[in-house]
C-alpha positions as CSV (number, residue, x, y, z in Angstrom):
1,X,-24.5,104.1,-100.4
2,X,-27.5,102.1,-99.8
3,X,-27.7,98.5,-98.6
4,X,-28.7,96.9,-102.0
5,X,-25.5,98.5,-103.4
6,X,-23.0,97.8,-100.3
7,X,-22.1,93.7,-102.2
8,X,-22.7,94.9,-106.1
9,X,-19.6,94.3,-108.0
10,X,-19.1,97.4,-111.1
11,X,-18.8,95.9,-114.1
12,X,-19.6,92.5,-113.5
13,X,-20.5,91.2,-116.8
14,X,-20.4,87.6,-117.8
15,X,-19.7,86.1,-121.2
16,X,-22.0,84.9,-123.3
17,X,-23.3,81.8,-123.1
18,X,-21.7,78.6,-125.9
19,X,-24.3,77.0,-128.4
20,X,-22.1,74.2,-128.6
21,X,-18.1,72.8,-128.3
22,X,-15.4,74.2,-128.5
23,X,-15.8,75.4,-125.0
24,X,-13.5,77.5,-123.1
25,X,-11.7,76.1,-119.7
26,X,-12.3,76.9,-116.5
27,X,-9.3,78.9,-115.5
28,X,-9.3,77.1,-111.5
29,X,-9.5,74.0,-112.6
30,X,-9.5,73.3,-116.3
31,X,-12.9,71.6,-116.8
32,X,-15.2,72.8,-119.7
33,X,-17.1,75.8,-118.6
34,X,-20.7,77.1,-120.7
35,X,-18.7,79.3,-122.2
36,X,-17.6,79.4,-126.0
37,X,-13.8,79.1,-126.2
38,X,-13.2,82.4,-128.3
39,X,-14.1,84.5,-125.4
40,X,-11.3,86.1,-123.8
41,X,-11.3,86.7,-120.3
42,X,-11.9,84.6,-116.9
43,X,-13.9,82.1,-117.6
44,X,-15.5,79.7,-114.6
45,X,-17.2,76.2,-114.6
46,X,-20.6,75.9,-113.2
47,X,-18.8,74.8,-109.8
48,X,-16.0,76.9,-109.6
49,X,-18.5,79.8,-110.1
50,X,-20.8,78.6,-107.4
51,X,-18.0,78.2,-104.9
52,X,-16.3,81.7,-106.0
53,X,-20.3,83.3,-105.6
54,X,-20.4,81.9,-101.9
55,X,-16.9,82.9,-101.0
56,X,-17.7,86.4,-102.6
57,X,-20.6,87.1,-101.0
58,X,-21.8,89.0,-98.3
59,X,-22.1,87.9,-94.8
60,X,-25.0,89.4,-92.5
Protein backbone atom coordinates (compact mmCIF):
# COMPACT_ATOMS: atom_id res chain seq x y z
CA UNK A 1 0.00 0.00 0.00
CA UNK A 2 1.49 3.25 -0.70
CA UNK A 3 1.31 6.41 1.54
CA UNK A 4 -1.34 8.28 -0.57
CA UNK A 5 -3.66 5.32 -0.12
CA UNK A 6 -2.78 4.47 3.81
CA UNK A 7 -6.07 7.41 4.96
CA UNK A 8 -8.37 6.81 1.62
CA UNK A 9 -11.77 5.70 2.70
CA UNK A 10 -13.40 2.91 -0.26
CA UNK A 11 -16.36 4.11 -1.34
CA UNK A 12 -16.59 7.35 0.00
CA UNK A 13 -19.12 9.03 -2.03
CA UNK A 14 -21.17 11.97 -1.05
CA UNK A 15 -24.64 12.93 -2.14
CA UNK A 16 -25.49 15.26 -4.36
CA UNK A 17 -25.59 18.50 -3.71
CA UNK A 18 -29.68 20.41 -3.10
CA UNK A 19 -30.75 23.20 -5.60
CA UNK A 20 -33.03 24.43 -3.11
CA UNK A 21 -35.36 23.38 0.28
CA UNK A 22 -36.50 20.77 1.29
CA UNK A 23 -33.20 19.88 2.66
CA UNK A 24 -32.20 16.84 4.48
CA UNK A 25 -31.04 16.89 8.34
CA UNK A 26 -27.91 16.50 9.65
CA UNK A 27 -28.12 13.15 11.33
CA UNK A 28 -25.61 14.54 14.66
CA UNK A 29 -27.37 17.33 15.10
CA UNK A 30 -30.45 18.04 13.15
CA UNK A 31 -29.60 21.26 11.35
CA UNK A 32 -30.20 21.63 7.60
CA UNK A 33 -27.39 20.05 5.69
CA UNK A 34 -26.60 21.00 1.49
CA UNK A 35 -28.14 18.13 0.89
CA UNK A 36 -31.69 17.57 -0.79
CA UNK A 37 -33.98 15.67 1.66
CA UNK A 38 -34.86 12.65 -0.76
CA UNK A 39 -31.45 11.36 -0.39
CA UNK A 40 -31.18 8.44 1.67
CA UNK A 41 -28.23 7.87 3.61
CA UNK A 42 -25.98 9.81 6.23
CA UNK A 43 -26.23 13.04 5.66
CA UNK A 44 -23.90 15.86 7.57
CA UNK A 45 -24.11 19.67 7.99
CA UNK A 46 -21.24 21.76 6.84
CA UNK A 47 -19.94 21.69 10.59
CA UNK A 48 -20.57 18.32 11.57
CA UNK A 49 -18.69 17.32 8.38
CA UNK A 50 -15.72 19.49 9.15
CA UNK A 51 -15.44 18.24 12.73
CA UNK A 52 -16.02 14.40 11.57
CA UNK A 53 -13.10 15.29 8.53
CA UNK A 54 -10.59 16.34 11.41
CA UNK A 55 -11.50 13.65 13.77
CA UNK A 56 -11.10 11.20 10.75
CA UNK A 57 -8.11 12.13 9.62
CA UNK A 58 -4.74 11.08 9.72
CA UNK A 59 -2.24 12.11 12.12
CA UNK A 60 1.63 12.33 11.05
Amino acid sequence: MSDSDYCTIADATKPPKADGPPYAECVLCREPTEYPESFKGLTLCPVCEWREAERTACSG
